[in-house]
C-alpha positions in Angstrom: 108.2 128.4 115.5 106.0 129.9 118.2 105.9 132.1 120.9 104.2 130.6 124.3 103.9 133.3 127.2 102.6 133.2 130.7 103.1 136.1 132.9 101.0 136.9 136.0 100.6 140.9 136.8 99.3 141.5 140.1 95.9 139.4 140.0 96.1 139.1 136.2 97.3 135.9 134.6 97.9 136.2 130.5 98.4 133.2 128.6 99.0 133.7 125.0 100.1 131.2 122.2 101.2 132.7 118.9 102.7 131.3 115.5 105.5 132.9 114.2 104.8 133.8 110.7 101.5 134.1 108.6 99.0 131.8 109.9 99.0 128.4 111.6 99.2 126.6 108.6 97.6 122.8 108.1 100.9 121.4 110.4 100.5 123.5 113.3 100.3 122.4 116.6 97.2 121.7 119.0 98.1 123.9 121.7 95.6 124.4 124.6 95.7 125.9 128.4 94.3 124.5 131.3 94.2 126.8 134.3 93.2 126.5 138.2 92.2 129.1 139.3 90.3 130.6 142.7 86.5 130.2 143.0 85.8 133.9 142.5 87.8 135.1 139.2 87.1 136.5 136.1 88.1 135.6 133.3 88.3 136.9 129.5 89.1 134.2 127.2 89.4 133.9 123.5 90.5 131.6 120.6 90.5 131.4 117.2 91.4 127.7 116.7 89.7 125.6 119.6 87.2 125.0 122.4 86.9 126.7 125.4 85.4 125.1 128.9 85.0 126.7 132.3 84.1 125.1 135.4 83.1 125.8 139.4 83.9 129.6 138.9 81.8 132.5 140.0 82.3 136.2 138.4 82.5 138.1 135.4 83.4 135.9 132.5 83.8 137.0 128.4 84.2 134.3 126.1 84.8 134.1 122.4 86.1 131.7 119.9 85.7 131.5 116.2 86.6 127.8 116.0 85.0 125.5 118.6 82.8 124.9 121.4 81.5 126.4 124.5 81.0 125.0 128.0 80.1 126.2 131.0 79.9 124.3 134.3 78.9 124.9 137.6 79.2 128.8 136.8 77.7 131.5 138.3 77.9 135.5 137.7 77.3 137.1 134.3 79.0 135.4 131.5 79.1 136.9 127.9 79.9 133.8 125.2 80.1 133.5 121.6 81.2 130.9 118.8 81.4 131.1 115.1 82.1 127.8 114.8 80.5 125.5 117.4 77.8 124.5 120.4 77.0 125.7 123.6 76.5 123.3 126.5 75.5 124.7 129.8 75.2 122.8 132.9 74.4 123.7 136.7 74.5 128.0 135.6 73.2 130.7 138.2 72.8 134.4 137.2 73.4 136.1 133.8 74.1 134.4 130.8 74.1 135.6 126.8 75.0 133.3 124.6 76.0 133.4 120.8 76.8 130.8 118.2 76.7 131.2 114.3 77.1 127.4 113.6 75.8 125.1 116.5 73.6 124.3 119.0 72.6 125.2 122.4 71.5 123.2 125.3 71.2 124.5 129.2 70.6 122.1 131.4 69.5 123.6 135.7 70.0 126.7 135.0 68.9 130.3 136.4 68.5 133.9 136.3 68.2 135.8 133.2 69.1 133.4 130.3 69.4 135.1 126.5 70.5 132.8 123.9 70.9 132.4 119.9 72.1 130.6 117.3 71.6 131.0 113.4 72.6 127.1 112.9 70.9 124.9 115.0 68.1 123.6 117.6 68.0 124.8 121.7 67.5 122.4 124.2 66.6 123.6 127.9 66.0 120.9 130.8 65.0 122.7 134.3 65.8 126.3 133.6 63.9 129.2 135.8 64.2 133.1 135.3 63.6 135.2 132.6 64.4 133.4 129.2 65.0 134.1 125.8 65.9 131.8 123.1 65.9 132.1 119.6 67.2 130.6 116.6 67.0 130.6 112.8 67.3 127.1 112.0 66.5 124.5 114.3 63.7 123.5 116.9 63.3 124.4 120.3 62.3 122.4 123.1 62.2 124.0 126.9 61.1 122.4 130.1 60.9 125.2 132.6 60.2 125.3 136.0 59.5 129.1 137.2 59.1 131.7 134.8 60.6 135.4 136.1 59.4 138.5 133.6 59.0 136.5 130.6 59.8 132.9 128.4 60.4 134.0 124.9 60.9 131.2 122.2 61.2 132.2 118.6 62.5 129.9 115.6 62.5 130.4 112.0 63.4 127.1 111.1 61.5 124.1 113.0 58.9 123.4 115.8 58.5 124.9 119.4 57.7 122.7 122.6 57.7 124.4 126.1 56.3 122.7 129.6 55.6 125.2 132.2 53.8 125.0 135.5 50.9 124.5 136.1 48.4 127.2 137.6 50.2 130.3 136.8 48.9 133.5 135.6 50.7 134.7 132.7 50.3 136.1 129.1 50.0 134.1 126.0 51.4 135.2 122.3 51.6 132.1 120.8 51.9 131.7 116.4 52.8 129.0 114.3 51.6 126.6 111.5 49.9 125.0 114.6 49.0 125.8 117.9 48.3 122.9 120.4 47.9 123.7 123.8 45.0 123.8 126.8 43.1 126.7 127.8 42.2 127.0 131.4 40.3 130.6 132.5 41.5 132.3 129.3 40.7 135.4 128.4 41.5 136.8 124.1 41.4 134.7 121.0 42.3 131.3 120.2 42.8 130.4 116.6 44.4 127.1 114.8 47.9 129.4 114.2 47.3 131.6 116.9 46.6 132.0 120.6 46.4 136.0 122.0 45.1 136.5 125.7 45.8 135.5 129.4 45.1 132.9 131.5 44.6 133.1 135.3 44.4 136.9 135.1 47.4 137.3 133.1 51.5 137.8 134.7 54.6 136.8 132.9 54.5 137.3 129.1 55.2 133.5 127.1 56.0 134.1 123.7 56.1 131.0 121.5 56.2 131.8 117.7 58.0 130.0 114.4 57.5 130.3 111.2 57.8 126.6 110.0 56.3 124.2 112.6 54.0 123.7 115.3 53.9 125.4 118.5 53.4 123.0 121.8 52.2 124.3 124.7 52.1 121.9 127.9 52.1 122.0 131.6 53.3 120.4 135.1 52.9 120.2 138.1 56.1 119.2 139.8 59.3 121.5 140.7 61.7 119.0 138.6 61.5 115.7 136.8 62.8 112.6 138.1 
């Protein structure tokens, strides 16, 4: 009832499960792949009925599934991810990462590099993350603890609260909106409101944008490279 193939051409390996018929049906088997492969590979993976994990690779990755979960461990390269139907979990990522889901959450935990992610269902976690960020979602909170920002920390949420913990010290650009602003002013230069914070501080860098549109927006700092 189902055609499994696995050929290799040249330094391509294609694995491919198929049901013969219409559909998979409610009876239809769990079938999964699990491959070992060389540290430097690239990989373009995609499922419509299951979860997809990839660990201790480095390289160009493309990921998709409309049914499950994402995760990525000890990658690093430019990856490419998205999921209709699940989370994202990150862990130990250097380099380029974009990351899409339509019905989960996201959480990144040590990464770097250039870090774009969204989802439309859910909250964002990220736990000592460095390099240019952006994360955004429509229905959920975000909470960040970062510990170098590169050319800019965007968090935007339609849905919930916002909660970031930068360094302490650094000169950067503020655009901060919400019901709520909370956060400490040290040689700022613009306008601070309740909802609202426009200006720099320390002569201005990196641009932080923290904005939602049903919550507060925290702003705190530290002064340590990681927490314990």
């Amino acid at each position: 009832d189902y055609d499994i193939n696995i050929t290799q051409q040249g330094s391509t390996v294609y694995a491919t499960a198929e049901k013969k018929g219409s559909g998979w049906g409610s009876n239809s088997l769990n079938i999964s792949f699990q491959l070992e492969v060389p540290r430097a590979v690239s990989a373009d993976l995609n499922t419509s009925g299951g979860s997809i994990s990839l660990t201790g690779v480095e390289g160009d990755q493309k990921v998709r599934t409309s049914g499950g979960s994402l995760t990525f461990e000890n990658v690093s390269g430019y990856t490419v991810a998205s999921t209709s139907g699940g989370s994202i979990n990150i862990n130990n990522y250097q380099g380029v990462i974009e990351g899409k889901t339509s019905g989960g959450s996201i959480r990144a935990l040590n990464a770097g590099g250039e870090i774009d992610l969204f989802t439309s269902g859910g909250s964002i976690i990220l736990d000592d993350v460095q390099g240019t960020i952006s994360a955004r979602t429509s229905g959920g909170s975000i909470k960040a603890f970062v510990l170098d920002i590169g050319d800019y920390l965007t968090l935007k949420t339609s849905g919930g609260s916002v909660n970031a913990v930068i360094p302490e010290g650094l000169g950067i650009n503020l655009d901060l909106a919400g019901n709520r602003v909370n956060t400490t002013l040290n040689n700022f230069t613009g306008e601070s409101k309740r909802n609202s914070v426009v200006g720099t501080m320390n002569g201005g860098g990196p641009q932080v944008t923290m904005r939602t549109s049903g919550g507060s927006v925290n702003l705190d700092y530290h002064r340590i490279q990681a927490r314990n």
